[in-house]
Structures are given as structure tokens and as C-alpha cells.
N, C-alpha and C positions, 0 to 999 in steps of 0.2 A: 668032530662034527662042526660045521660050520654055524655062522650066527644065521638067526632066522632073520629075514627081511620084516620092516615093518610096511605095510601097508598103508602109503602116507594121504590116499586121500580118506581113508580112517583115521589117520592123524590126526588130520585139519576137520574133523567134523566132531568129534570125542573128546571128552577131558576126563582126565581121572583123579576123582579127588583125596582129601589125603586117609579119609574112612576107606578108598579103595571102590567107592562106589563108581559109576561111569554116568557121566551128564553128555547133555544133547541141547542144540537151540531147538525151538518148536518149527513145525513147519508153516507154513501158509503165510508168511508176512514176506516176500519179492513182489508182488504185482497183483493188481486189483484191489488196493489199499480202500479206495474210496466208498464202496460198500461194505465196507466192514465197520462198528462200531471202535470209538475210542478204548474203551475198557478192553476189548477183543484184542486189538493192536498192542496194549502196554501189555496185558497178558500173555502174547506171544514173544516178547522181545526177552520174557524170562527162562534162565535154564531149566532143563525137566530132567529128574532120575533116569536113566535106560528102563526099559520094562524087563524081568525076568528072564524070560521067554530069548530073547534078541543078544543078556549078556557074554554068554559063551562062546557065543562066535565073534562076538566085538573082543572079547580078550585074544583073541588069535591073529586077527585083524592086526594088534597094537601090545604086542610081546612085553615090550622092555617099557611100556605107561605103567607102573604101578600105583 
């Protein structure tokens, strides 16, 4: 059987840490910066857990991240 391919722009969006859990950047901080408070901005520049719901298919996504 051959190797599965990984899905690299899953690659480049997903880390997996060494708990095995899957991280993500937040979204909304590219553009329209200047309406948004400071505190809002340094809290999106942080990673976030994957939500439950979304991990199953991101492990298929990204085979060989363990």
C-alpha cells in the first residue's frame, strides 16, 4: 500500500504538540487591525487548542504529525 500523502496546506496551518493535542493561530488579525482593541489583537496573536468536533478530520489532513 502506498504512503498517504499529507495535505500540506494543513501542514502549514496545524502543529501538533507533543501531548498529541492539535493547535491552530486564531483568526481575524490580517486586516482591519485598527478597529479592534489592543488586548483583542495580543489575544489573537495566541495559539488555541483545535475544537473536538474539527480534530478527526485534521488527523487525516496530516497522517505522519504526531
Amino acid at each position: 500500500m502506498p504512503k498517504m500523502k499529507t495535505k500540506r496546506a494543513a501542514a502549514k496551518r496545524y502543529k501538533v504538540t507533543g501531548s498529541g493535542k492539535i493547535v491552530r493561530m486564531k483568526a481575524n488579525k490580517s486586516h482591519i487591525l485598527n478597529k479592534k482593541s489592543a488586548k483583542r489583537k495580543r489575544n489573537l496573536r495566541k495559539q488555541t487548542e483545535m475544537d473536538a468536533t474539527n480534530v478527526k478530520v485534521a488527523r487525516k489532513l496530516i497522517p505522519y504529525k504526531k
